[in-house]
C-alpha positions as CSV (number, residue, x, y, z in Angstrom):
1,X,-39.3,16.0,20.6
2,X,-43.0,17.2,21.3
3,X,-44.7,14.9,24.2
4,X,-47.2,12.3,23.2
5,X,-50.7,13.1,23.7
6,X,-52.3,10.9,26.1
7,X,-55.2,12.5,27.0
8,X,-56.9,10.7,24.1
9,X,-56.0,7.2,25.0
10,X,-56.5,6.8,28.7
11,X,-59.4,8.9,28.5
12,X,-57.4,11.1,31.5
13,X,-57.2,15.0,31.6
14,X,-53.8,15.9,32.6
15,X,-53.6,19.4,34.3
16,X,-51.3,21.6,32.7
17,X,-48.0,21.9,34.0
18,X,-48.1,25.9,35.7
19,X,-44.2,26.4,34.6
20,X,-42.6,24.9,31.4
21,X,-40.4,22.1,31.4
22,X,-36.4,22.7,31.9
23,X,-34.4,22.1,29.0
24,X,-30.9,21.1,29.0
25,X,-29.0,21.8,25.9
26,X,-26.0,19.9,26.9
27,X,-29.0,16.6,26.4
28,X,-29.6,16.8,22.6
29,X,-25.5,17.9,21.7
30,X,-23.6,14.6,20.2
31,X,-19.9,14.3,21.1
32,X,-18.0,11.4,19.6
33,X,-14.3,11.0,19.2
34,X,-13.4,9.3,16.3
35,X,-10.6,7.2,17.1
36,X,-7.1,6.4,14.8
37,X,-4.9,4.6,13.8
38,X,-1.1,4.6,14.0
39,X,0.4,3.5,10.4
40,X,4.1,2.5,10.1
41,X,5.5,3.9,7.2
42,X,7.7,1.8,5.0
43,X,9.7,4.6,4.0
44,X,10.6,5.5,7.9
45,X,10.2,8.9,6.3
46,X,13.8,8.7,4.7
47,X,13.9,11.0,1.8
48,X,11.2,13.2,2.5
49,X,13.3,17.0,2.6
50,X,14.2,18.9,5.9
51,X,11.3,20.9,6.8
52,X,9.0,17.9,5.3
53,X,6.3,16.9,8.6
54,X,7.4,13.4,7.4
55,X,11.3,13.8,7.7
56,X,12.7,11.1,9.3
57,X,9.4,9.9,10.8
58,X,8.4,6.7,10.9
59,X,4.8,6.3,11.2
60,X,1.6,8.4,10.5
61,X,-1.7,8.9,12.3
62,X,-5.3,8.8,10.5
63,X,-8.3,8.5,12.2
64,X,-10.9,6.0,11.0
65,X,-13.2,6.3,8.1
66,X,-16.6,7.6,8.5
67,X,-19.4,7.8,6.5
68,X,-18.5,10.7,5.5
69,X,-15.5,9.6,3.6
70,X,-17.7,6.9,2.5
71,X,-19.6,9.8,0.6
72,X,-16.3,11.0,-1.0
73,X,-15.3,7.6,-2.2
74,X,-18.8,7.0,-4.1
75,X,-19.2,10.6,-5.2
76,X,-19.4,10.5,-9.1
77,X,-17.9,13.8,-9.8
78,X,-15.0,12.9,-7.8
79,X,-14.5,9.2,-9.5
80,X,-14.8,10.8,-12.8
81,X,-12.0,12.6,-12.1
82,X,-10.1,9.8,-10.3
83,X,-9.2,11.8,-6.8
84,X,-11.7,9.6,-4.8
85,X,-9.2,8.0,-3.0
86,X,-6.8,10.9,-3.1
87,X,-9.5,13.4,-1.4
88,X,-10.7,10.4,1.0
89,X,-6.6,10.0,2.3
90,X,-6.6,13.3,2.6
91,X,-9.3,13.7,4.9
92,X,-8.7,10.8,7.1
93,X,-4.7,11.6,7.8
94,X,-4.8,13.7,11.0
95,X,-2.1,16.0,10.3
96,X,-3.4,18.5,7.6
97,X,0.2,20.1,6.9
98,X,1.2,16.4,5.1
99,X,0.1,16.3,1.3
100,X,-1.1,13.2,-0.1
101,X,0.4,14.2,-3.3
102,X,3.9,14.6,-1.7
103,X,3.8,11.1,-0.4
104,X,5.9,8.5,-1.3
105,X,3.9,5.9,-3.4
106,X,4.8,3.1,-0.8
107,X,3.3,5.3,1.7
108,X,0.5,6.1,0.3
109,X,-0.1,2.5,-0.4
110,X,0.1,1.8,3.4
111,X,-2.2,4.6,3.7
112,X,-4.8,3.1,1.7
113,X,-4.3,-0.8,3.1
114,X,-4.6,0.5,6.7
115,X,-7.5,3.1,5.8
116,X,-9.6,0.0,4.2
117,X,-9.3,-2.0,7.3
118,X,-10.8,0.8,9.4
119,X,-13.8,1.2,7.1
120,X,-14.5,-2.2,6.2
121,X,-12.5,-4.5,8.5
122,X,-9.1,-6.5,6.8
123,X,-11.2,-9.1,5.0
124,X,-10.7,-8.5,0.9
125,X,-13.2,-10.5,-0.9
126,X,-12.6,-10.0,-4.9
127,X,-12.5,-12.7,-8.1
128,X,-8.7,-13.4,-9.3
129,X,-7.3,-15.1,-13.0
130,X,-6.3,-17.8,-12.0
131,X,-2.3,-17.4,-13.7
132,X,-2.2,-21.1,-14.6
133,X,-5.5,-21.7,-16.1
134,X,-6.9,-18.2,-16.5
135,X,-10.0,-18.6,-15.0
136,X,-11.6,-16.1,-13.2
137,X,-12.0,-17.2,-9.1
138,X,-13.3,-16.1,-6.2
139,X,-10.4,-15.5,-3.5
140,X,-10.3,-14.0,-0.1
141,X,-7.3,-11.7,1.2
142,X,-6.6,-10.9,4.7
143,X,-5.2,-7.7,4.8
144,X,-3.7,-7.7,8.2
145,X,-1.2,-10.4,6.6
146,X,0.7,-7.5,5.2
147,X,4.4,-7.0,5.5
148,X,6.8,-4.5,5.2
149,X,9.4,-3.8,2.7
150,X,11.5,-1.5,4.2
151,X,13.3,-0.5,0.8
152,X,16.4,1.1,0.4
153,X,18.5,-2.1,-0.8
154,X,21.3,0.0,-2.2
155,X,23.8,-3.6,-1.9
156,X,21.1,-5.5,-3.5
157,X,20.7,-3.2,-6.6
158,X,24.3,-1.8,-6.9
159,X,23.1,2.0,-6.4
160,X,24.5,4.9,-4.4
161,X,22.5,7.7,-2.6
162,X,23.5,11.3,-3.2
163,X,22.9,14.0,-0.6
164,X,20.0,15.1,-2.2
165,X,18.0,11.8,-1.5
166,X,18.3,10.2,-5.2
167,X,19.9,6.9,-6.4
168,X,22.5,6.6,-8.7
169,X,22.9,3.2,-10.5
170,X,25.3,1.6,-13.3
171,X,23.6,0.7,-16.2
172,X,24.9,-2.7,-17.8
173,X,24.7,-1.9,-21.6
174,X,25.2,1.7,-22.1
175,X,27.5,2.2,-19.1
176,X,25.5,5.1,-18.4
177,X,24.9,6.8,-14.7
178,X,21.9,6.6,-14.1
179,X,20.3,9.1,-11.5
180,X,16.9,7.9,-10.1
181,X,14.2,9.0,-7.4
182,X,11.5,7.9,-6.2
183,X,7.8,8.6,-6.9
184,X,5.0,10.3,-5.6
185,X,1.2,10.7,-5.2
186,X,1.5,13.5,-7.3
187,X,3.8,11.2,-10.1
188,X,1.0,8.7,-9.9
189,X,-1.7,11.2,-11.0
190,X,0.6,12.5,-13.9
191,X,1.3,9.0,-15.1
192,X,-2.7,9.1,-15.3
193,X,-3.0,12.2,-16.9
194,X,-1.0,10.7,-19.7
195,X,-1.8,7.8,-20.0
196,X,-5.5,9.8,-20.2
197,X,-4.1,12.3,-23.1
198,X,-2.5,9.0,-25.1
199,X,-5.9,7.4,-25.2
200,X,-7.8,11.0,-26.0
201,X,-5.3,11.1,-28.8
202,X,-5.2,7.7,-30.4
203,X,-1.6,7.3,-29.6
204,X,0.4,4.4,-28.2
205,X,0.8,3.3,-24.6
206,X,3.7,4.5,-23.0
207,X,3.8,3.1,-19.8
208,X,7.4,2.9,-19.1
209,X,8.8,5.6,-20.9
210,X,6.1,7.6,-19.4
211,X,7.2,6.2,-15.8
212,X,11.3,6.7,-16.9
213,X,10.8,10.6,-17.6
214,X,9.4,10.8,-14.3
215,X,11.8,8.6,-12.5
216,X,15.3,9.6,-14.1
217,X,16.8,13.0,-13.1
218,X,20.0,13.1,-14.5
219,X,21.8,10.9,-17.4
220,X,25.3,11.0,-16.8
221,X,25.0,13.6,-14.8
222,X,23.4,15.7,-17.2
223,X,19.8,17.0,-16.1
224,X,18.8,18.4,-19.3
225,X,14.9,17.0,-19.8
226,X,16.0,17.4,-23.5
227,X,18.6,15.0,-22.9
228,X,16.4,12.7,-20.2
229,X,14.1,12.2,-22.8
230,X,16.8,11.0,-25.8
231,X,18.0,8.6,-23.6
232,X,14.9,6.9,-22.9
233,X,14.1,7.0,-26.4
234,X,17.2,4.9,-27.4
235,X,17.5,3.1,-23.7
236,X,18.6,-0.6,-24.3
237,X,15.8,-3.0,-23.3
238,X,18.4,-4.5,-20.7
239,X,19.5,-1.5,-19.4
240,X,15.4,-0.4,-18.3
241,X,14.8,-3.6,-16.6
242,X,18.2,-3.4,-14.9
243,X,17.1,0.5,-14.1
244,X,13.7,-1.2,-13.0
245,X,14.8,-3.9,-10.7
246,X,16.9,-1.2,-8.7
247,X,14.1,0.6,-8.5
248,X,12.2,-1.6,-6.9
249,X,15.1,-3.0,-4.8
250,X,15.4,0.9,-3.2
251,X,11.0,1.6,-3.0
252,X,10.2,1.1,0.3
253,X,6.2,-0.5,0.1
254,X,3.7,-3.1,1.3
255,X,4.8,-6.8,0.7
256,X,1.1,-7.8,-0.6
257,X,2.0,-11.0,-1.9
258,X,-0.3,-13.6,-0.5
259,X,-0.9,-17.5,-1.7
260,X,-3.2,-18.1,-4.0
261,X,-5.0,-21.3,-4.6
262,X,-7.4,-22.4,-7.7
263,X,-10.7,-24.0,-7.1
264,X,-10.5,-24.3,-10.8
265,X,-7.0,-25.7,-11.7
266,X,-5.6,-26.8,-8.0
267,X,-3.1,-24.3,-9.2
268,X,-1.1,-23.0,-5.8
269,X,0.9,-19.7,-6.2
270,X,2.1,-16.6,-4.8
271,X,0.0,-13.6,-5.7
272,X,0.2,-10.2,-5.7
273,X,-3.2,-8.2,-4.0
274,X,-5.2,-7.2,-6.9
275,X,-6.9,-3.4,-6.1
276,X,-10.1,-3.9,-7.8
277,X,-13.4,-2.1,-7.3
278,X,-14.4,-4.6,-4.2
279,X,-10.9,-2.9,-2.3
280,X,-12.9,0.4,-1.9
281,X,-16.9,-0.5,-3.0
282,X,-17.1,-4.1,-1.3
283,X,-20.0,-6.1,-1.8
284,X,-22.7,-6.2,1.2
């Protein structure tokens, strides 16, 4: 920075200096470390492959968000495409040989939760419907409240691992074996990319079936996708919410289910964290 000229206001004539002013470099240089966070995985990094970073380890480090990352999350281009979050994840997660694509969704969500708090602290203020009287209320979430759900409740939902990290499960109606895995970051941007191309098209939602193609590996053992895809077609409406609730019985993910209260109604319930626009764009 140039020095003030004084001369002027005191009315003083200041001899100049016969040598020039030392400079230090090392005075104008910034160094900050940004500091992380240690996240626990719910998936303790079970079924991630040998030679995964994320093989049998439990919890992941990301450092916190910046305004940097704040850029990413509000960049339109990046929105339009819906890899806001994706590319911000990516940049906060320390180790750059783990994928957010390859990571479990339950992982990813705890990725997200814990990223959130280190931008903007674990208060969630957002507007809920009210499930009783379907009014629309403020309602504020503490995020640190989270829990864990390890997953992986093979008892629970009558399924067997195979070797090759999938579930296998019995289906009630069709007495088919059903061979299952679990999602990915990468599965949640393909479900979009459909669900995009139905609505392009004019065509019907197809959530589930959509979610079951990706899901099911094998029917009766059989891995064909031609085959896959019959099944779902004709799968009994008791046998996809039996192949449902084992599916969530194995997911490891968050708990997010706080209470819930209605200034409208008085109507008390348990809730599930909404992910609105306030999660990631809060309110100032």
């Amino acid at each position: 920075m140039a020095a003030r000229n004084n001369q002027e206001r005191v009315g003083a004539r200041k001899k100049a200096p016969t040598t020039p002013p030392v400079t230090n470099d090392n005075t104008t240089s910034f160094s900050f470390a940004s500091p992380t966070e240690i996240v626990e995985l719910p998936s303790r990094g079970r079924t991630y492959p040998d030679g995964h970073p994320l093989c049998g380890v439990d919890t992941i480090e990301i450092r916190y968000m910046t305004a940097k990352d704040e850029d990413i999350l509000t960049s339109a281009s990046l929105l339009k495409q819906g890899v806001a979050i994706e590319r911000m994840l990516q940049n906060v997660i320390v180790d750059k040989n783990i994928s957010v694509d390859d990571l479990l969704v339950g992982d990813k969500n705890a990725l997200i939760v814990a990223s959130r708090v280190t931008g903007y602290g674990p208060q969630y203020n957002t507007t809920i419907n009210c499930p009783s009287c379907f009014a629309t209320v403020k309602q504020s979430f503490d995020l640190s409240e989270k829990k864990m759900n390890y997953g992986f409740d093979l008892e629970k939902a009558e399924a067997k691992e195979t070797e090759h990290g999938t579930f296998i499960v019995d289906l009630p109606v069709s007495k088919v074996k059903l061979e299952l895995r679990l999602l990915t970051g990468r599965d949640e941007k393909r479900l979009l990319d459909l669900a995009e191309n139905r609505r392009r098209n004019n065509l019907p939602e197809g959530t589930l079936t959509d979610q079951f193609g990706l899901m099911i590996v094998s029917v009766n053992g059989d891995n064909q996708p031609s085959t896959i895809n019959s099944f779902i077609d004709v799968m009994p409406a008791m046998d996809a919410q039996h192949a449902r609730y084992c599916y969530v019985c194995i997911m490891p993910n968050l708990d997010l289910n706080q209470d819930f209260s209605c200034t409208s109604c008085g109507h008390k319930q348990e809730v599930e964290l909404p992910f609105t626009a306030d999660f990631f764009w809060p309110k100032r």
